[in-house]
C-alpha positions in Angstrom: 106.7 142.3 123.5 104.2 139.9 123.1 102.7 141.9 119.9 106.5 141.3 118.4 106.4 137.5 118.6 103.0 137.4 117.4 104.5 138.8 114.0 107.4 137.2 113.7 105.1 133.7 114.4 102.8 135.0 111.5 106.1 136.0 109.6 107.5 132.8 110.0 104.3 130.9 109.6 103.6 132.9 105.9 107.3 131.8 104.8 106.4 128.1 105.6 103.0 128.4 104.1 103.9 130.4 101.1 105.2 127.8 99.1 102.8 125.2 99.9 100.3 128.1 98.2 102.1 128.8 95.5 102.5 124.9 94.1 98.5 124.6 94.5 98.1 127.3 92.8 100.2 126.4 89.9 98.8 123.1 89.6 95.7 124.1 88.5 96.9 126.6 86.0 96.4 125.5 82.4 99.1 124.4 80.4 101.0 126.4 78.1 100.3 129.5 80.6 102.3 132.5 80.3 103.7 134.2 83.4 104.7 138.0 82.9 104.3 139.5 86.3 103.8 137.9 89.6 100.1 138.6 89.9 99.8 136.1 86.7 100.4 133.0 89.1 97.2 133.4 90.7 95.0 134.7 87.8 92.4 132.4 86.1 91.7 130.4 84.3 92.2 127.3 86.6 91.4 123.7 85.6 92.0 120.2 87.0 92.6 118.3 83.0 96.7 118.2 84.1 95.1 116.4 87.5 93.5 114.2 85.1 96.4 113.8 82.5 98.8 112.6 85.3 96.4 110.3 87.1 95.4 108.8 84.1 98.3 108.4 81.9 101.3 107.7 84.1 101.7 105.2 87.2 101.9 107.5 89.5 98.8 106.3 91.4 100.5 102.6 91.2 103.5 104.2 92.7 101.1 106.1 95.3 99.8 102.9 96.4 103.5 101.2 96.8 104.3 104.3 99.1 101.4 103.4 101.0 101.8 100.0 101.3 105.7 100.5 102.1 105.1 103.1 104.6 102.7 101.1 106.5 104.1 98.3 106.4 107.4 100.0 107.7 106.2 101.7 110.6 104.1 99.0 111.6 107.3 96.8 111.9 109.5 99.2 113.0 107.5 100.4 115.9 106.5 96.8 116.7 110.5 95.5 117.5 111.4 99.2 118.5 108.8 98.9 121.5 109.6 95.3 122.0 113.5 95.9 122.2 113.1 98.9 123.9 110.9 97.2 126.6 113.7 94.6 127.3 116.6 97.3 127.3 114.4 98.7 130.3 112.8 96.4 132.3 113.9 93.1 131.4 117.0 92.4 133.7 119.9 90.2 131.3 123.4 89.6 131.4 124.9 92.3 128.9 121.9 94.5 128.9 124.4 97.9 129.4 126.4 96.4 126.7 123.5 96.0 124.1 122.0 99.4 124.9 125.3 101.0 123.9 125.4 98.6 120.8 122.3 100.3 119.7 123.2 104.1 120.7 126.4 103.3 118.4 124.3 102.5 115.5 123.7 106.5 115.9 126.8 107.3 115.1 126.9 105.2 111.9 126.0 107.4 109.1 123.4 105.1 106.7 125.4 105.6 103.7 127.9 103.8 105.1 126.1 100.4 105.2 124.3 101.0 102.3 126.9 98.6 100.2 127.0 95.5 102.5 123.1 96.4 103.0 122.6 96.0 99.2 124.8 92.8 99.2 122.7 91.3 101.9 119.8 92.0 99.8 121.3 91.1 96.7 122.8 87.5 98.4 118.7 86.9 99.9 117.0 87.6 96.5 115.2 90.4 98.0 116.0 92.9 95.5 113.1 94.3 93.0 110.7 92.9 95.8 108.0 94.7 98.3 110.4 92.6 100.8 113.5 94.3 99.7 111.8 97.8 99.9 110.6 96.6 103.7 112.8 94.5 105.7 115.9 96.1 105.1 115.4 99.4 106.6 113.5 98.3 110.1 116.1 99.0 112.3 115.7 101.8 114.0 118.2 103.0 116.8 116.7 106.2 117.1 112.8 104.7 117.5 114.4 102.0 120.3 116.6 105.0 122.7 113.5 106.8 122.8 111.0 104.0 123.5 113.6 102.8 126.1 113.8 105.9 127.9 109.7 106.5 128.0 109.5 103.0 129.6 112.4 103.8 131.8 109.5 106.9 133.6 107.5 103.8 134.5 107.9 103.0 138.2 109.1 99.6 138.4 106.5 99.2 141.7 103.4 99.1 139.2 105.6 95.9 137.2 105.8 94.2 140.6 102.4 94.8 141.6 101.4 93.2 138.1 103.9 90.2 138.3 102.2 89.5 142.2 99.2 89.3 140.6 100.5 86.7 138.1 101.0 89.1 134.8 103.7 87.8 132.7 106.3 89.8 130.7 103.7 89.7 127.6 101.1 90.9 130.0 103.1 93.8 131.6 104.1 95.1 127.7 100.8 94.5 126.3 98.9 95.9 128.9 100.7 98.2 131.5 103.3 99.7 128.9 102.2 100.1 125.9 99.2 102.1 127.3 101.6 104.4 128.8 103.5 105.0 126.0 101.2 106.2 123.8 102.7 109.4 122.8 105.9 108.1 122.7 104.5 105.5 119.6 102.6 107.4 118.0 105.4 110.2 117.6 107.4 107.6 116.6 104.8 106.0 114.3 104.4 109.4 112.5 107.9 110.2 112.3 109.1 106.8 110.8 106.0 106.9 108.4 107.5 110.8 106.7 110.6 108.9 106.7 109.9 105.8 104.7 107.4 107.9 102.8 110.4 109.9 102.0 113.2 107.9 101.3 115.0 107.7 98.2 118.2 106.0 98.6 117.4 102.6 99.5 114.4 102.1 96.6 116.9 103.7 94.6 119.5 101.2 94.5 116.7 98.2 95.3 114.3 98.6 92.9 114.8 98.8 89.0 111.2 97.5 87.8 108.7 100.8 87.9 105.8 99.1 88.9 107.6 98.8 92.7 108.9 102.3 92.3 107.7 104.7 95.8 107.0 108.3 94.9 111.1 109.5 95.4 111.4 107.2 92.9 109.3 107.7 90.1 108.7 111.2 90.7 112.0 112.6 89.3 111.0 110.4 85.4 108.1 112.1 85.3 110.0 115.4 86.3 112.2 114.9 83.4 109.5 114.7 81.2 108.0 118.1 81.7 110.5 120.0 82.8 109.7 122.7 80.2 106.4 123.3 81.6 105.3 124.7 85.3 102.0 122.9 85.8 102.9 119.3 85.6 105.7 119.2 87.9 103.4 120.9 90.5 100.3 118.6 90.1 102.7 115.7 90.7 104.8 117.5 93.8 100.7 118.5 95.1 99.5 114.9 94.7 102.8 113.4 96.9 102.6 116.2 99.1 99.1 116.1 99.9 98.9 112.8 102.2 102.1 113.7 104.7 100.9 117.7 104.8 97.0 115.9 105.6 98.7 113.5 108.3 100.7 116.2 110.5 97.6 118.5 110.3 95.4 115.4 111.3 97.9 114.2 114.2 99.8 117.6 114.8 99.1 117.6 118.3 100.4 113.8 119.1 103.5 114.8 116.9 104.4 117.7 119.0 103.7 116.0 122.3 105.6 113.2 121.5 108.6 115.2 120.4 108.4 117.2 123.5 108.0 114.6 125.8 110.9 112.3 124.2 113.2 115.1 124.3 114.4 114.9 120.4 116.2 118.4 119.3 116.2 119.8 115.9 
């Protein structure tokens, strides 16, 4: 029996892989290549000019860099008020604190799409659109990021908080110090997970952004796309060069991913 999951893992594993193969592969073919029978994907010649072409003569490395910088940016915030609001929600006794924690779990059930419109007039009203600011601060909430947070701090015996407020710790102390540290898992899941997703997202830049020096990857991607859809290799040197950085970060923090995940409790 074991045997039997072993190949359906590697089974599995090959179907996950095989695609990831296939578009390196093809993005180092040379142009104009002509494919007859499947062995002629993976034949020579190989060359890196299209790498060259597309880093050189389009913005995609300016639209790399605004990824980046969004990204970061992002998670760093998102994280930061997630932790902080989740903290409170836990251990911080105020007047309506059942009452906010369902406020947040309800934002849950609100399907993004469904704010984007007053989200965009918001934007639109605070000159934020076609800004870094615009591409930032509108999409820091994060319900999902605070339930989680909440309910690691929630495993922290509230005896070790009292033992640290005897000894004179403040609230900043107790989150800075006693919390956080605890919670590592839980943030850097969380850090990871909302860094794929701004890394990702397409909607909000979408509708945000018209000027294509701001535009993230999901953005400019699909002009470039358009450009060369007659052609194989072009399309995969630009899916390889977006790909590689979020494929490199779960392989580099893989195991802090899946604990986190685990230990949060999120489903599939």
């Amino acid at each position: 029996m074991k045997w039997f999951y072993r190949i359906i893992s590697i089974l599995a594993a090959f179907f996950f892989v095989a695609p990831i193969v296939w578009m390196l592969v093809v993005s180092i073919k040379e142009e104009g290549m002509k494919i007859i029978t499947l062995v002629d994907w993976f034949t020579p010649p190989y060359s890196f000019a299209v790498y060259h072409q597309i880093l050189m003569g389009t913005k995609l490395t300016n639209w790399i860099g605004n990824s980046f910088l969004v990204a970061i940016c992002v998670t760093l915030l998102t994280v930061t008020f997630a932790a902080m609001a989740g903290f409170a929600l836990s251990k911080i006794p105020f007047r309506y604190r059942a009452l906010m924690f369902f406020v947040v779990l309800a934002g849950l059930l609100i399907p993004g799409e469904a704010i984007i419109i007053p989200l965009y007039q918001v934007a639109k009203d605070q000159s934020l659109l076609n800004s870094y600011q615009g591409l930032i601060i509108p999409v820091l909430a994060s319900p999902v990021a605070v339930i989680v947070l909440k309910s690691f701090f929630d495993g922290v015996p509230n005896d070790l908080i009292e033992s640290v407020q005897i000894d004179g710790g403040g609230t900043w102390r107790i989150f800075m110090n006693i919390m956080l540290p605890l919670t590592r898992p839980a943030l850097a899941s969380m850090a990871i997970l909302t860094f794929i997703g701004s890394w990702n997202n397409f909607l909000w830049p979408f509708l945000s952004v018209t000027d294509d020096n701001l535009f993230t990857l999901p953005m400019g991607i699909p002009t470039l796309m358009s450009s060369y859809s007659e052609d194989y290799v072009k399309p995969m040197v630009v899916n390889t060069i977006s790909s590689l950085p979020i494929i490199l970060l779960f392989l580099i923090f893989e195991r802090q991913i899946v604990k986190g995940v685990s230990l949060s409790g999120i489903k599939g």
